[in-house]
C-alpha positions as CSV (number, residue, x, y, z in Angstrom):
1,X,12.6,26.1,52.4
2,X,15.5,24.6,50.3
3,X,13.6,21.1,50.1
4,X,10.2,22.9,48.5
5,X,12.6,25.2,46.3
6,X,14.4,22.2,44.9
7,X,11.4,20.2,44.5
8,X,9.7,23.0,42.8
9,X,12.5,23.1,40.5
10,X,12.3,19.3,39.7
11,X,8.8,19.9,38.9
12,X,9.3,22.7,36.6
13,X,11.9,20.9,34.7
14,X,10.4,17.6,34.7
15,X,7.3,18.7,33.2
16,X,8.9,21.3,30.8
17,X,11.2,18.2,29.6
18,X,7.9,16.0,29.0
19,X,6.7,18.9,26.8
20,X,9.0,18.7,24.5
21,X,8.1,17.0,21.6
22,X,10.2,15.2,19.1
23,X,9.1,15.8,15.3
24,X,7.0,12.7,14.2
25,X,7.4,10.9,10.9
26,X,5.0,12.2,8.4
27,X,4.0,9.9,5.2
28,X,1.7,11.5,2.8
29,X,0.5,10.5,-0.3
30,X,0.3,12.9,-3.1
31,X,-1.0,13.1,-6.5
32,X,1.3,13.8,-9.6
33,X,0.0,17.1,-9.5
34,X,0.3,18.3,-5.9
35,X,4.2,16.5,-6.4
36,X,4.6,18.9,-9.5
37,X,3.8,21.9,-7.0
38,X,5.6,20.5,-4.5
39,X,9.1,20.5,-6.7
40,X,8.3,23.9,-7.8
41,X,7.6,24.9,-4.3
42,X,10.1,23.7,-1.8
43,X,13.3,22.4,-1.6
44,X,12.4,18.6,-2.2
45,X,15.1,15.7,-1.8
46,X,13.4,13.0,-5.0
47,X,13.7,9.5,-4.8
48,X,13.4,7.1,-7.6
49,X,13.2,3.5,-5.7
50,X,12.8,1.5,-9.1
51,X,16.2,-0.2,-10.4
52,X,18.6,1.4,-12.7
53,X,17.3,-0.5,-15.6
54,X,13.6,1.1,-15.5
55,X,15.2,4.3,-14.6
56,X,17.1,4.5,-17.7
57,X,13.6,4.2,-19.5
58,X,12.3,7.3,-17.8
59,X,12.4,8.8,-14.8
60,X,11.6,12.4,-13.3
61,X,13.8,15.4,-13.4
62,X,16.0,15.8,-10.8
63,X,15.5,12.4,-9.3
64,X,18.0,10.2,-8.1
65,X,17.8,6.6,-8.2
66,X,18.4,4.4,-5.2
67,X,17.0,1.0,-5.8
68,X,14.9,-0.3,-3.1
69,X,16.8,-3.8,-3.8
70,X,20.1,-3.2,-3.9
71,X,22.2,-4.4,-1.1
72,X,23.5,-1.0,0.1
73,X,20.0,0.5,0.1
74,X,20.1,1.0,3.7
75,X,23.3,2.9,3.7
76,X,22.3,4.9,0.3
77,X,18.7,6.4,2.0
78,X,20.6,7.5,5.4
79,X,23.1,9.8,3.2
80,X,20.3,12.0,2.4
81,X,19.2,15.0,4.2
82,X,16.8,13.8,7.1
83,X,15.7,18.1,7.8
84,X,14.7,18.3,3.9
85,X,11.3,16.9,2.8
86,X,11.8,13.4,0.4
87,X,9.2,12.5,-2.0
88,X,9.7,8.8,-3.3
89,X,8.2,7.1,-6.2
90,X,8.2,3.5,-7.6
91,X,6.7,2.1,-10.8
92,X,3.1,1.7,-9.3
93,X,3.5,2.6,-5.9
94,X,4.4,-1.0,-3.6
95,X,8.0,-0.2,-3.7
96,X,7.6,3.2,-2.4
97,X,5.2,2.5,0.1
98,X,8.2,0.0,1.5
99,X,10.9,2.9,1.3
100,X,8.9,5.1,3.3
101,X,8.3,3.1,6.7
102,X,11.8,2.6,6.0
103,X,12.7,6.2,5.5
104,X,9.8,7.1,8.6
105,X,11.8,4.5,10.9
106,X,15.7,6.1,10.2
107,X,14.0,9.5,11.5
108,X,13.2,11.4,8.3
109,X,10.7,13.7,9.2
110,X,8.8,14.9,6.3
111,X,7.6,11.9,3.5
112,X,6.1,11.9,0.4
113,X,5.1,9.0,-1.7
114,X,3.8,9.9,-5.3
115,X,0.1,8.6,-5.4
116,X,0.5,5.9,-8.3
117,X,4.0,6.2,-9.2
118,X,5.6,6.9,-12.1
119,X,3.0,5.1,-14.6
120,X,0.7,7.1,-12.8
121,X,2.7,10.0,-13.6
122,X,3.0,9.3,-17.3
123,X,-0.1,9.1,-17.8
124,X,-1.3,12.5,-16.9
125,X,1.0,13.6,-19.1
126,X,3.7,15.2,-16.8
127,X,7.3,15.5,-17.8
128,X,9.5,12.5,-18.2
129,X,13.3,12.2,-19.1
130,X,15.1,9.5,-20.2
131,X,18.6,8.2,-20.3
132,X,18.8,6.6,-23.8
């Protein structure tokens, strides 16, 4: 009676444990307006991969710039907040695309990557600020 009461038990475990699922990576691209909701909306971490030379130019509000090609990118992108939902942008959208298998593969769960990038974003008119 003990053997089929432990091996129920190790059934019941064993398949409660396979259950459980971790959260999967998520990478969505999203159009300048759906990312303008999406700031308004929830509590979004922004990335601006360019380098600090074309973010000086113009970049969006509340961004903050981590260049895809700096040497301590690695290190820069795992001191954000992997819970919180990251939207990244680039010029055109190549660089992005790049930081967001990267971001996927440290384990952030939630990934956006503005449709376009920030040309893209210019163009429909949307809000730009600059440093100069």
């Amino acid at each position: 009676m003990k053997n089929k009461l432990l091996i129920y038990c190790f059934a019941l475990f064993a398949f409660a444990y396979s259950c459980k699922e971790e959260p999967q990576s998520e990478i969505k691209m999203v159009s300048p307006e759906e990312m303008q909701s999406l700031l308004e909306l929830e509590d979004i971490q922004l990335v601006d991969v360019r380098t600090a030379e074309e973010h000086k130019l113009g970049y969006i509000e509340h961004s903050q710039n981590i260049d895809i090609t700096s040497p301590t990118f690695e290190e820069d992108i795992v001191k954000l907040d992997k819970s919180k939902p990251v939207v990244v942008y680039c010029r055109s959208g190549k660089r992005s695309a790049k930081c967001t298998e990267k971001l996927k593969d440290a384990g952030f769960v939630k990934i956006y990557d503005l449709e376009g990038g920030f040309e893209k974003w210019k163009f429909k008119g949307l809000n730009v600020k600059t440093l100069q």
